[in-house]
NUSELO-677443 format. One line per field, with one value per residue (C-alpha): residue in one letter; x, y, z. Coordinates in nm, 2 decimals, padded with zeros to 4 digits. Last residue first. Layout:
N
code <- (a;...);
x <- (X;...);
y <- (Y;...);
z <- (Z;...);
***
This chain:
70
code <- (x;x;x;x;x;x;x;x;x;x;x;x;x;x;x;x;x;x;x;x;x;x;x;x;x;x;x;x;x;x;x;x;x;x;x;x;x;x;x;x;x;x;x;x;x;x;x;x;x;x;x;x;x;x;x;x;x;x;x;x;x;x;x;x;x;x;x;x;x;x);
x <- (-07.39;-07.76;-07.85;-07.89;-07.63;-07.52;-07.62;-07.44;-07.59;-07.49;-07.69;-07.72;-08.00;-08.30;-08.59;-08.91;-09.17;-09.43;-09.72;-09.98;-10.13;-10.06;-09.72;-09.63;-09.34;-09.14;-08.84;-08.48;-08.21;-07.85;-07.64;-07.33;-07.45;-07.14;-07.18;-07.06;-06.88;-06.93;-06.72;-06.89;-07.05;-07.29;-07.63;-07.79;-08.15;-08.37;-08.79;-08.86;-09.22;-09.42;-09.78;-09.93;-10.34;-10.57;-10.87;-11.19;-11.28;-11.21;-11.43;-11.76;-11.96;-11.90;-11.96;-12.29;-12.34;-12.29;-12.54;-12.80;-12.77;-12.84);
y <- (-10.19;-10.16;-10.01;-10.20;-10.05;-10.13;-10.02;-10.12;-10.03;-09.92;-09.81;-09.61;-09.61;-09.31;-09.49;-09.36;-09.32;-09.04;-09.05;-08.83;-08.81;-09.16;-09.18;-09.54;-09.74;-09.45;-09.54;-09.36;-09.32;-09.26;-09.24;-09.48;-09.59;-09.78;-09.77;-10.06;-09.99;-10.10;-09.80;-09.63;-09.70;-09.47;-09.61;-09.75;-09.75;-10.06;-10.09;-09.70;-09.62;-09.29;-09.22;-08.96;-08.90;-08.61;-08.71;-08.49;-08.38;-08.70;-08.90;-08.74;-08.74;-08.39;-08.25;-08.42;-08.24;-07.94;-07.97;-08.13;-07.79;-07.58);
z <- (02.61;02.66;03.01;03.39;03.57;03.95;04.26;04.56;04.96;05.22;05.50;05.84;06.08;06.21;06.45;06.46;06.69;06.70;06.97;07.07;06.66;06.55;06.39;06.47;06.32;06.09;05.94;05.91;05.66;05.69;05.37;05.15;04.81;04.64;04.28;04.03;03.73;03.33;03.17;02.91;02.53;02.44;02.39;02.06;02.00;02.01;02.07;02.00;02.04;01.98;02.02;02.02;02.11;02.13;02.29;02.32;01.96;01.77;02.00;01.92;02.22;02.32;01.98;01.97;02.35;02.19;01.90;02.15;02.44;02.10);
***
């Protein structure tokens, strides 16, 4: 018995189940081509040992811009 199930254990088309799908081009909605300002406050962390936490909190800006198919 333990040999039958270990046989079925083995066998490859039992354990994986595989799909794959792939698109290489597809078309995109065209849109206005604009550039985002990214305004916040952030902060980082330098030591964070268990008696002592220091950070320090800062503003940013930032632009992001787009990267899709026309």
């Amino acid at each position: 018995m333990l040999h039958s199930e270990v046989e079925q254990v083995r066998q490859a088309g039992l354990v994986v189940r595989q799909d794959i799908r792939e698109v290489s081009s597809y078309d995109t909605e065209g849109g206005r081509r604009t550039l985002a300002l990214n305004v916040g406050c952030g902060g980082g962390i330098f030591d964070a040992s268990r008696n002592h936490f220091t950070y320090d909190p800062s503003p940013y800006l930032g632009i992001s811009f787009p990267l899709a198919n026309r």
